[in-house]
C-alpha positions as CSV (number, residue, x, y, z in Angstrom):
1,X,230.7,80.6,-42.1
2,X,228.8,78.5,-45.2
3,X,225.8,79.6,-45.6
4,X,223.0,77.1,-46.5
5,X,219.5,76.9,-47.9
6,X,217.9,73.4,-47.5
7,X,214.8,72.7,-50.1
8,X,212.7,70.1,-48.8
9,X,209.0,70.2,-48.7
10,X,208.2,67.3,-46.5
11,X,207.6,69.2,-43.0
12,X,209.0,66.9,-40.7
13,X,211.9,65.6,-43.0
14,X,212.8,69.5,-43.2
15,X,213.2,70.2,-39.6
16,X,215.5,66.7,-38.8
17,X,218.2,68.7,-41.6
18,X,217.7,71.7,-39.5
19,X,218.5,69.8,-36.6
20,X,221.2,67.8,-38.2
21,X,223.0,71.5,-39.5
22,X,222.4,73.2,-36.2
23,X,224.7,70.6,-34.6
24,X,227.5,70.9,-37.1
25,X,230.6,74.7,-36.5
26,X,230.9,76.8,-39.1
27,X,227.5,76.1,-40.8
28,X,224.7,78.7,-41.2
29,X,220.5,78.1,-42.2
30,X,220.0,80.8,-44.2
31,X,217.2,79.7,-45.3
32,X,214.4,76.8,-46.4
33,X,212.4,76.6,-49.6
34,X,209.4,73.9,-49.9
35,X,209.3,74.6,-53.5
36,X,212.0,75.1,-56.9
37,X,210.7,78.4,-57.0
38,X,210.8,78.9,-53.3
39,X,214.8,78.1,-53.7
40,X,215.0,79.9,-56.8
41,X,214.2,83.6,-55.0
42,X,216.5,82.7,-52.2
43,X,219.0,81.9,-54.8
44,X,218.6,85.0,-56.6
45,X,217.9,87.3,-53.6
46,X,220.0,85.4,-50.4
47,X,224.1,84.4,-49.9
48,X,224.1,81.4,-50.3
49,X,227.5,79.0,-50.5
50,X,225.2,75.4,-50.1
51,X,222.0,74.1,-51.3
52,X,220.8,70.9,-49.3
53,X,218.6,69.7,-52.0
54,X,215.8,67.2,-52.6
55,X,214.8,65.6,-55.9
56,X,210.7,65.6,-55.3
57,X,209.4,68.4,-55.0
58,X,205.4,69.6,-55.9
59,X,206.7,72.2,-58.8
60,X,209.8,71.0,-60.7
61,X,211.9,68.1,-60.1
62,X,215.3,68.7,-58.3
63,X,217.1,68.3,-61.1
64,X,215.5,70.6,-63.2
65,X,216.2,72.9,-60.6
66,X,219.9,71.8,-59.8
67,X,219.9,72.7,-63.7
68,X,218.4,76.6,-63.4
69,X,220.7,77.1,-60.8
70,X,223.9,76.3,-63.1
71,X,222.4,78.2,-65.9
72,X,221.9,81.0,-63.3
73,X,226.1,80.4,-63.1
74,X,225.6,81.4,-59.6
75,X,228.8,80.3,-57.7
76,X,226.7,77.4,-55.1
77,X,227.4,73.9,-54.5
78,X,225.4,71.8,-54.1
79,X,224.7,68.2,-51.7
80,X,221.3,65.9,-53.0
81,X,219.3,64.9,-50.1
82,X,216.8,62.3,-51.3
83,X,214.8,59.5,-50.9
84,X,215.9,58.9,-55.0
85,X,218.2,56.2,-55.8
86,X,217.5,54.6,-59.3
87,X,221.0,54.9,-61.5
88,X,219.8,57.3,-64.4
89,X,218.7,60.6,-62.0
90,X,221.9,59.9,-59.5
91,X,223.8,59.7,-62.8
92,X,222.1,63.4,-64.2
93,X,222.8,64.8,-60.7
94,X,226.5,63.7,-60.6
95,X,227.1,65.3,-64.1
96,X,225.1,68.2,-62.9
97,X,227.9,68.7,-60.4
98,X,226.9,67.5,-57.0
99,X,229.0,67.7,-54.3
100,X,227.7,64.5,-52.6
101,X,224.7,62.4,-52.9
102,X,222.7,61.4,-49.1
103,X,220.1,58.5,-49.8
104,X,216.9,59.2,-47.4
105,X,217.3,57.6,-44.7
106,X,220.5,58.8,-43.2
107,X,221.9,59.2,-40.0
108,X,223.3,62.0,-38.7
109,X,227.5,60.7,-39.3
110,X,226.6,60.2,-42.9
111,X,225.0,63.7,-43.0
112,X,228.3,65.4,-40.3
113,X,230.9,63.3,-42.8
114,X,229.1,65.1,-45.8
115,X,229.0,68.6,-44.7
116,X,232.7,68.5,-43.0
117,X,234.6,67.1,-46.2
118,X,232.7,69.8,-48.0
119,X,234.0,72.4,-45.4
120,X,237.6,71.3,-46.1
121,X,236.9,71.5,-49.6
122,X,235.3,74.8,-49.1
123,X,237.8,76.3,-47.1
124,X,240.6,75.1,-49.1
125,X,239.7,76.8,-52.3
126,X,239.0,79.9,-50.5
127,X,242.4,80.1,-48.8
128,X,244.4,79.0,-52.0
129,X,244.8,80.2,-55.8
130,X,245.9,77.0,-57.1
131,X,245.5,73.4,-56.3
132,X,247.8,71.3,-55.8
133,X,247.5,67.6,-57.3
134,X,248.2,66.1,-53.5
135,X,244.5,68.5,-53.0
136,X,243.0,67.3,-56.0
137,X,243.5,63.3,-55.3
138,X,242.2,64.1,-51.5
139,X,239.0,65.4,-52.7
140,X,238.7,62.6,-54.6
141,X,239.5,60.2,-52.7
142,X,236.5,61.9,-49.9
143,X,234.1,61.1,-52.5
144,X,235.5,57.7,-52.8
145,X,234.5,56.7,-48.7
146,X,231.1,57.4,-47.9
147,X,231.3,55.2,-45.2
148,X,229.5,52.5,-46.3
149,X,228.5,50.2,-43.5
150,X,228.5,46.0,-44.6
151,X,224.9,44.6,-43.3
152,X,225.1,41.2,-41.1
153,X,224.1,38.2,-43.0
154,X,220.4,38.4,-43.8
155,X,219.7,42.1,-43.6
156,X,219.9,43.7,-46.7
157,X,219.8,47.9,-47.5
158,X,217.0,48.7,-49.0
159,X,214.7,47.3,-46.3
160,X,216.6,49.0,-43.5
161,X,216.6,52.3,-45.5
162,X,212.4,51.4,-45.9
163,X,212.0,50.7,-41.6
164,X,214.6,53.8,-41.3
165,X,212.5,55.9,-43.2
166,X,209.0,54.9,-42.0
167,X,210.4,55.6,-38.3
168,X,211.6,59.0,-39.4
169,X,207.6,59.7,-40.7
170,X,206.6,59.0,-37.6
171,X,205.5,61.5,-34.8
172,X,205.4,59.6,-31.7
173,X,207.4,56.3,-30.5
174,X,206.3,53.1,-32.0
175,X,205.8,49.4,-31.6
176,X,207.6,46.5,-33.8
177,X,204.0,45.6,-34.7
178,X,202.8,48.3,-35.5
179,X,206.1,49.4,-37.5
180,X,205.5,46.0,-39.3
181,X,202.1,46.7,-40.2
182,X,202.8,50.2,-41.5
183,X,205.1,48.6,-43.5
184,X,203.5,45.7,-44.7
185,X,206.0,43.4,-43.4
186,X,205.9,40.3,-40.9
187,X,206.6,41.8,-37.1
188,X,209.8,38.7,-37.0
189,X,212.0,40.8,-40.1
190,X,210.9,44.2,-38.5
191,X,212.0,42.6,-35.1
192,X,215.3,41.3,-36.5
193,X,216.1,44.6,-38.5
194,X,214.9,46.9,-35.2
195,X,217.8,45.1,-33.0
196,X,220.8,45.6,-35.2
197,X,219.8,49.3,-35.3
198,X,219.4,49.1,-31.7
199,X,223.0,47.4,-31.3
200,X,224.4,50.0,-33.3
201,X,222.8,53.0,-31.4
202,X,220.8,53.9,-34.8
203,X,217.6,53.9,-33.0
204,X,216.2,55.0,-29.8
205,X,214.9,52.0,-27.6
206,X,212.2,53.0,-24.8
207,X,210.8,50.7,-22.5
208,X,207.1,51.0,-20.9
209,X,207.0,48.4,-18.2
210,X,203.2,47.2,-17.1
211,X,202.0,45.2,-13.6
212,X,202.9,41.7,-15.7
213,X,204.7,40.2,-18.9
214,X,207.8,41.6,-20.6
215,X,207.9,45.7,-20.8
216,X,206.8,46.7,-24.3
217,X,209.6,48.5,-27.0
218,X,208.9,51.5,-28.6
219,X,211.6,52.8,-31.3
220,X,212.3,56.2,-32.5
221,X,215.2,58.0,-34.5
């Protein structure tokens, strides 16, 4: 069994990668840490095979922490789960020695292809001494295929990662316009970007029908 310790300090955002773990074999919460020095105690004081970690936190930065933790030369690996994506702190993790690197929003494949290539990595160097160099090129070939999905014509990422994100923020099902205004956006590109997910079963789609008119759409992850 991997044992894991996810830092996150954004409530809701924190219980989704609870969710997300509880669904995948072989993986076990140890526990959660809202806080570097939060993760730091369970680090020191917990079993811990897999940190699930976030790059803002309110006391030190992810990667100061990713940092401690390798000074610490505690035997952990670590996957970055963040909303952070500009070059220079994906770069510092990646020479920090992430495993893998999930961009806030995700859905749940991206997070299950993450954790089970790590699980085959895991197991693989606890079952053998040495490494072959037919092991060594799978591994990095894994990291090569993070399933990257090519956007239709007219959508591009980083407003479906901004819509995917304000719907994961949200407690309760809610309306195109209403998405669109949270946003900032017109209602037609929160519309347009709301049906591909739809089309690809990324969202959830209920329908509240009244006495007349169309029924009204409310979306959800």
């Amino acid at each position: 069994m991997i044992k894991v310790l996810i830092v996150e300090d954004d409530p809701m955002v924190l219980e989704v990668n609870k969710e997300y773990l509880s669904k995948l074999d072989n993986f076990l919460l140890v526990s959660s840490a809202k806080t570097g020095q939060e993760a730091l105690h369970s680090i020191r004081n917990e079993d811990i095979d897999l940190v699930l970690l976030d790059v803002y936190l309110p006391d030190i930065s992810g990667v100061d922490l990713l940092r401690k933790i390798r000074d610490l030369n505690m035997p952990i690996d670590v996957i970055t789960v963040t909303a952070a994506r500009d070059s220079e702190t994906v770069h510092r993790l990646f020479r920090l020695g992430v495993i893998d690197y999930l961009v806030k929003p995700f859905r749940f494949d991206r997070f299950k292809s993450a954790l089970e290539n790590y699980e085959r990595f895991w197991y693989k160097l606890k079952n053998k001494e040495t490494m072959s160099q037919e092991d060594i090129d799978y591994f990095i070939e894994q990291e090569k295929s993070p399933n990257i999905e090519l956007l239709p014509k007219g959508l591009n990422e980083i407003t479906l990662k901004q819509i995917m994100m304000a719907l994961l923020k949200q407690k309760e099902p809610i309306r195109a316009e209403e998405l669109a205004q949270y946003l900032g956006l017109a209602r037609v590109t929160v519309r347009r970007y709301l049906d591909y997910l739809a089309k690809q079963n990324k969202v959830n789609v209920n329908l509240q029908y009244r006495q007349v008119g169309r029924p009204t759409h409310y979306y959800s992850l």
